[in-house]
Steps between C-alpha positions, in 0.01 A plus 500: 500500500139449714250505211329723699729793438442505124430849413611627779626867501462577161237748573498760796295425791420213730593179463362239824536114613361385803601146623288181436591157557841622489479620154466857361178657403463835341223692639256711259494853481182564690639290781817692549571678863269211663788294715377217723709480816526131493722538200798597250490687195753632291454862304654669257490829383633598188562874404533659161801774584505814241867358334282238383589189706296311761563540906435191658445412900379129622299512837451132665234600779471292764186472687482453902385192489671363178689138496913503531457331172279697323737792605831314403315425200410880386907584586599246267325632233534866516872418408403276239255801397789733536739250238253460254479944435884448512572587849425875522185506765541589852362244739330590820336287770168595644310404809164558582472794695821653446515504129720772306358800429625455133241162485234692684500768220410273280152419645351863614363575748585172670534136538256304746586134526272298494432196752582153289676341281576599113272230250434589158172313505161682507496703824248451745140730558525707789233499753265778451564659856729707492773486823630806643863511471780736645820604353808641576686733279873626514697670266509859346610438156324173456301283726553178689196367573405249764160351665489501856261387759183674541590606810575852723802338606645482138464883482816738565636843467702425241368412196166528282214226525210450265190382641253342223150439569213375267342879475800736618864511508722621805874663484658533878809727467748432754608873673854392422422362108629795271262694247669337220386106594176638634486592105667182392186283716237762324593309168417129637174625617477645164586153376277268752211730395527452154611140533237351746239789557453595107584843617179550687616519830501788786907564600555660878802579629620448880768736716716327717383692833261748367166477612225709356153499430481304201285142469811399277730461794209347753380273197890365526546418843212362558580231249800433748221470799597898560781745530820346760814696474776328292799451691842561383668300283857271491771842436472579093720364215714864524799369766481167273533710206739671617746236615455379130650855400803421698555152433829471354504348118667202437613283185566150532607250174289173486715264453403155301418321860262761567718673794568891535812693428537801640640750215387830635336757737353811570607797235786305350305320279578569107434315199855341478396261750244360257637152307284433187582103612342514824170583684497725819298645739416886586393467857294832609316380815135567391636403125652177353693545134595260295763542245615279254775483224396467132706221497338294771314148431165495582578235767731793736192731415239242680786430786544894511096560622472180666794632748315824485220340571617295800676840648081623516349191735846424678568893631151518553493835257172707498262353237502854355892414445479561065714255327615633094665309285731673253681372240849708341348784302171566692612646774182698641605852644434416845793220446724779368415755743749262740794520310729753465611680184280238290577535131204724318344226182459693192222279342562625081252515248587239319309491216544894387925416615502221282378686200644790573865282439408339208353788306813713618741280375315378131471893461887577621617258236297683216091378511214683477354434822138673517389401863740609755376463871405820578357605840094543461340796682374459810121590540406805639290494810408901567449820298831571388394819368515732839727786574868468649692741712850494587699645763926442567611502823811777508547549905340645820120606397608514121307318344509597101197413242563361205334711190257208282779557215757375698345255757604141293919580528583375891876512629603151671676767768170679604181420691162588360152459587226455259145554484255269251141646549245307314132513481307202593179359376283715744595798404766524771881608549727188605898608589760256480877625601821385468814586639745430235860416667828510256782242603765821500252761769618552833318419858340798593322539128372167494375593873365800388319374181318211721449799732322750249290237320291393828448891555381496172281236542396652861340800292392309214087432480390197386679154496818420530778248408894582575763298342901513555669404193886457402697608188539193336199291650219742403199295451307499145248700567747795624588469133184519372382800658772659380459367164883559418792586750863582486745398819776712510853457655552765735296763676397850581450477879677689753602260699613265212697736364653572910543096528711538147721763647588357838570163360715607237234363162457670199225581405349297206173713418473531061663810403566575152862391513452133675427158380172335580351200393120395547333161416161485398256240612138459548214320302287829320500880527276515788783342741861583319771606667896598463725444749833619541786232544858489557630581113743193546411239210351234746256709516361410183265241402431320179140502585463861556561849367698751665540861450887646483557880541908587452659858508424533125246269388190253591476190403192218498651164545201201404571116647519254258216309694276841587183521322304721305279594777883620660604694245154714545568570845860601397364752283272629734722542775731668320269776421454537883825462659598802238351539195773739398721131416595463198602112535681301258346124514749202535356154484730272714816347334535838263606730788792785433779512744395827607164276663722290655762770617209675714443156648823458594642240224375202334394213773228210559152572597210278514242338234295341787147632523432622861168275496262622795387268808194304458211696699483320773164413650438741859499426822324635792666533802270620885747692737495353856657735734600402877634687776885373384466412172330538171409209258330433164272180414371443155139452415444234274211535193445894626208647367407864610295360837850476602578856511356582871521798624670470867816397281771587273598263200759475254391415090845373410522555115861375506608811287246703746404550850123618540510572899066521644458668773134456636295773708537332822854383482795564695684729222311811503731771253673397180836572636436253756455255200774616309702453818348140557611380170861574543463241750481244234757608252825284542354186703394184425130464604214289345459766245843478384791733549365846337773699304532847703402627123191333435199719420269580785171596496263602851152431465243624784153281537229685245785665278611197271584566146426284201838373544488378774104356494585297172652217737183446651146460395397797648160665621509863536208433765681300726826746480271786589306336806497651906579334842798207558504208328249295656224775532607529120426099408191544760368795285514279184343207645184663628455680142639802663737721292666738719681767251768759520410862438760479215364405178626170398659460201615212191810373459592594114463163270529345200361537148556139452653391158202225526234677611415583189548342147648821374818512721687747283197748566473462816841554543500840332270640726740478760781620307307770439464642815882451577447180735393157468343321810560170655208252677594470891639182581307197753706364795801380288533202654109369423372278208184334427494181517599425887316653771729746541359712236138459665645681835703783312245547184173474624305690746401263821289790665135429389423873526778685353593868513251746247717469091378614227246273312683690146633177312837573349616562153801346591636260678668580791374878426342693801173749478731788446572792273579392145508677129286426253170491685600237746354527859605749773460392876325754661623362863125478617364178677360277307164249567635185586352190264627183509722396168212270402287788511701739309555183232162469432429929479787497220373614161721348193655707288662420195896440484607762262341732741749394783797629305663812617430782270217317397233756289256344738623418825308388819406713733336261681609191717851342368575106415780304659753340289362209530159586388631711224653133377182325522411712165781363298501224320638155621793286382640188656825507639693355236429776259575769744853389568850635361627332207113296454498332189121571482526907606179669570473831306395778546569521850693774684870281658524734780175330690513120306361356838163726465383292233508160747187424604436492838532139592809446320664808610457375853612172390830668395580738782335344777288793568219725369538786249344750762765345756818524205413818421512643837888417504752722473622552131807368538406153624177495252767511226732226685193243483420612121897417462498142666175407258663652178255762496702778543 
């Protein structure tokens, strides 16, 4: 292995070699996004994923004026990269220009080569007068950037130009450049200004066509010797485009020579065709795939993109053509979304499944086995502690509400809709509904449910968020704000009961004389539930407890493996399914024949936990619609800049779908959305082919729940802002803060378990109030340590929107309502300071008064996290470890790396504590994990 790649990929973020002398050099952090066109680098970008593994892609860049072998060189070793972090990376080639958008989201806003050639010497003093440049921007999602001549003739309708001058900078919006890259271009001049002008410098923007009596648009021309009209360009990429759309796909084997096999075309491409001994080719036109077996040598995977490689120059293929290289078991979805019927990867949790096995069996053959894997409660992200209301959908205009008594016990043959209002931290009534669907309704009661919710939400003040749920697939926080539920077989509609009758089906509803059998599941009594199943013994579970009500009796039948946190729940359950039971309990293995007569007889069943998917990390997905066709591309490193409102995206959860619909998009009703993402369900698309069941939730621009707002890091300012995107961005960057009439609000967050050294207090207070809170989360894909993080993490604009100067208590925590004498927003604007500013204001207050429920708390201006850990005292690293032979005492385990001092925490993560803490919990506690501190 190159010595240079030692270390590589064992921490997320960047990792970058440029070409010297034909040998590898890394390049340092501060250096990283500066590409010189004269040469090759090779980048890698390593991703911490929320199952706990790492996500690596290799980049070899190659710059417009870069040497054949400085390019064959970089090839070379992205495989050898690839080998030594065992083959699991997905390889892409990038030229200048024409990079992916997936490389270009790792340096926002953009990349601007650089004239040159890469040395790693001391870099040369630039001349002190300063050269007016102009530059071309394209791209709505991310930008290419390219310098062009100073010159009217390099202007056209088309795309978005920046003009930089020593004392002003110029944007010139093409008529035919859409709002969303006019915004896209607003972020480089936020960039250059910041970069070159040390954000002192006037910003004017130019209209294609419109001329009006402003200096800013004489000022411009003039510089160009004075206004000519620009003349039409060469016809746009669109026809191109589309003849890429209708290319027809082909797969072609590369054999050991080199040479191409044709396998396959068009939509009769399927996974069989794939040998895990050879390497093909995916050929898609505007797209070059290559595949290659596990079992290859490394020698057919060099052959395999040198043929690839040769197809590029010798068909004289677009340099925008994208090559990928993708080895068995990385398929990206894009690669997927060509095959037909491709088999869904359940990726397990390993770890938990493992343990899970071996404590089963040692406790199945007679050991006391104290740790089973149980699942852990999910944080909650919103008041939980609003009011429900409950309607079932019986027929025509019937529509029958639920009394509170009875609103937890649903029938899997009926169709309800359900009403959570909550009050948020202004002061202010938020609705969410659902339309609850069982698997047994009929048609024209799921129609009608769907139907009566949006009228509901038609005359419902305030915000709203509508969700379509399935028996079966109900998300956890359904459960939640129900705190317990029982699914029933059967149902009480009308036109259930009709469906029975005309297709000959009993009717299976409990009655006093019939057998039902419910299994219990959940993690605590705030989400338990009992659902009816088939009363057939492979229904049963060793892990669970189940409920069995005969003609005569009632029995409680406990797992072997269930826990004691199980048996609770089957207690309480009982009580609410009927508390008129009298049950006899039967642990399993002791069972009377009369159990097993109601089931039927004596047969197998399973002792398997059912052990849940990892959560996955999200996507997000912008909707691109066409006169013909409708199409999905994924945004890479999102962050909540990329929620614009001329568009609808999709937040794919994986066991959600979180539809956005902004103000001046296409989709303008919910059922429109609803109908729009029925679209999806079924078909294999970059986002993956959606179960018809998964959970859906439709989110309008200004409305988003805490829920939904955790995935980003989000400011309530910017979600509450007028005008289109651009005028939005343009606002910002002239310190102007246009803001809704609506009040904005905070997302609910976190009391940290380490925001305080008394975690079990801190948690109380949340338990208290019947909810516990959870920080929002950055752009999941960020991390310090590479410049990625800069773009997504820190603020660019040099005069950013009015925030409250209040520091928080907590980290993560916004200036919101909170018990205990903790700070209320009041919504009002705020004077804008600068952080340095609001640094040097802040009085200092002891610890113990930071503590919620503190006798004396602050009422003052708050700490950050890692402020509040300046006060403790310091260990080195070696006593703050797991399993240290030389423990510190005294110290609270939950927060070990507090007590680092600043320059060796950042010698650990690769990152300061202000920069740590400002990660999501989840991956905070990942990095503790890797560095035994957690």
């Amino acid at each position: 292995m190159d010595p240079a790649f030692h270390g590589a990929g064992v921490r997320p973020g960047l990792d970058i070699w440029g070409v010297e002398n034909l040998q590898l050099v890394r390049i340092p952090i501060s250096l990283h996004g500066k590409f010189y066109s004269g040469s090759a680098y090779l980048v890698l970008h390593t991703l911490l994923l929320k199952n706990g593994t790492c996500q690596h892609d290799i980049h070899y860049w190659l710059g417009s004026n870069a040497k054949q072998e400085d390019a064959d060189l970089v090839s070379d070793k992205a495989l050898e990269l690839d080998a030594s972090l065992g083959s699991y990376a997905v390889q892409y080639r990038e030229v200048q220009g024409e990079e992916t958008e997936k490389f270009l989201s790792y340096f926002k806003p953009c990349v601007i080569p650089i004239e040159g050639v890469f040395s790693s010497g001391p870099s040369k003093e630039s001349s002190e007068e300063y050269t007016i440049s102009m530059l071309m921007c394209k791209g709505d999602r991310v930008v290419h950037v390219r310098e062009v001549a100073f010159t009217r003739s390099s202007l056209n309708h088309d795309d978005v130009f920046i003009l930089d001058t020593a004392s002003k900078i110029y944007i010139f919006s093409g008529c035919n450049s859409s709002i969303q890259e006019r915004a896209k271009a607003l972020e480089v001049v936020q960039y250059i200004r910041d970069n070159k002008h040390n954000g002192r410098c006037d910003i004017a923007t130019i209209d294609d066509g419109k001329f009006v009596s402003d200096p800013d648009v004489g000022e411009f021309w003039s510089l160009f010797g004075g206004y000519a009209p620009i003349p039409k360009g060469l016809p746009s990429n669109i026809e191109a485009a589309a003849a890429a759309d209708n290319a027809v796909l082909k797969l072609y084997w590369i054999n050991t020579q080199g040479k191409l096999c044709e396998v396959g075309s068009g939509n009769t491409l399927n996974k069989e065709m794939l040998d895990s001994n050879r390497c093909y080719m995916l050929d898609c036109d505007c797209e070059l795939f290559l595949w290659v077996g596990r079992f290859t040598t490394v020698t057919e995977r060099k052959n395999s993109i040198s043929s690839a490689e040769d197809i590029l120059r010798s068909q004289g293929r677009s340099a925008g053509t994208h090559l990928t290289f993708l080895t068995e078991g990385t398929e990206t979805a894009v690669f997927i979304s060509y095959f037909r019927d491709w088999p869904q990867s359940v990726e397990p949790k390993l770890y938990e499944e493992g343990r899970g096995k071996v404590a089963a069996i040692f406790k199945h053959q007679g050991y006391s086995v104290k740790e089973l894997p149980e699942e852990e409660d999910e944080d909650q992200v919103m008041d939980l502690s609003g009011k429900v209301k409950v309607w079932r959908i019986s027929c025509d205009d019937d529509r029958t509400f639920i009394p509170s008594m009875e609103h937890s016990k649903l029938y899997n043959g009926d169709c309800y809709v359900i009403q959570y209002t909550f009050m948020n931290d202004n002061g202010r009534e938020e609705n969410l509904f659902y339309t609850w669907i069982g698997l047994q309704s009929v048609a024209d009661d799921r129609a009608d449910a769907i139907s009566y919710m949006l009228d509901l939400t038609d005359s419902t003040k305030g915000n709203t968020v509508v969700g379509q749920i399935y028996d079966g697939n109900e998300p956890n926080l359904f459960f939640l704000i129900f705190k317990s539920l029982v699914v029933f077989k059967g149902g009480k509609s009308t036109r259930y009961k009709k469906s029975l009758g005309e297709n000959g089906i009993g009717d299976n509803t409990l009655g006093e004389s019939k057998v039902a059998l419910f299994r219990i599941q959940g993690t605590s009594p705030c989400n338990m539930q009992a659902i009816q199943v088939d009363h057939v013994p492979s229904s049963l579970n060793s892990f669970y407890c189940y409920i069995l009500k005969t003609n005569t009796s009632t029995f409680t039948w406990v797992g072997n493996l269930s826990s004691s946190r199980d048996h609770d729940l089957l207690d309480r359950m009982l009580e609410m399914i009927n508390p008129k039971w009298q049950p006899v309990m039967v642990r399993e293995g002791s069972e009377p024949d009369v159990f097993w007569n109601a089931l039927g007889g004596m047969s197998e069943y399973s002792s398997e936990k059912e052990i849940k998917a990892f959560k996955e990390d999200p996507q997000l997905f912008v909707c691109i619609f066409t006169k013909d066709d409708l199409k999905v591309k994924e945004i890479f490193n999102f962050s909540q800049d990329d929620l614009t409102t001329e568009d609808v995206l999709i937040l794919n959860c994986h066991s959600e779908i979180h539809l956005w619909i902004g103000h001046n998009s296409s989709i303008k009703s919910k059922q429109e959305a609803i109908d729009f993402i029925q679209k999806f369900h079924g078909k294999e698309t970059p986002i993956g082919k959606l179960s018809p069941y998964i959970p859906v939730y439709i989110i309008t621009e200004g409305c988003e729940p805490p829920f939904f707002t955790q995935y980003f890091e989000w400011d309530f300012s910017k979600a509450n802002m007028l005008g289109n995107s651009f005028e939005r961005k343009l606002a910002i960057l002239k310190g102007k803060h246009q803001i809704l009439e609506a009040p904005s609000r905070s997302s609910w967050k976190a009391y940290s378990g380490e925001a305080t050294p008394n975690t079990s207090r801190s948690r109380s207070v949340g338990a208290a109030h019947g909810f516990r809170r959870r920080s929002s989360s950055p752009a999941p894909s960020a991390f310090p340590g590479s410049s990625s993080i800069k773009s997504v993490h820190t603020n660019r604009f040099s005069s950013p929107p009015p925030t409250s100067v209040t520091r928080k208590l907590f980290v993560g925590s916004s200036d919101r309502y909170h018990t205990n004498g903790l700070s209320m927003s009041t919504g009002k604007a705020t004077p804008q300071i600068s952080q340095s500013e609001a640094d040097a204001n802040m009085p200092k207050y002891p610890y113990e008064q930071l503590t919620i429920g503190s006798k004396n708390p602050v009422t003052g201006p708050q700490i950050s996290q890692s402020e509040a850990d300046a006060n403790l005292p310091k260990y080195p690293y070696e006593q703050l470890t797991i399993g240290s032979k030389n423990p510190a005492t005294d110290i609270d385990i939950t927060r070990r790396q507090a007590y680092l001092s600043e320059e060796e925490f950042h010698e650990k993560f690769g990152m300061t504590k202000s920069i740590f803490y400002g990660l999501p919990k989840w991956r905070q506690n990942k990095l503790k994990m890797t560095l035994h501190l957690f």
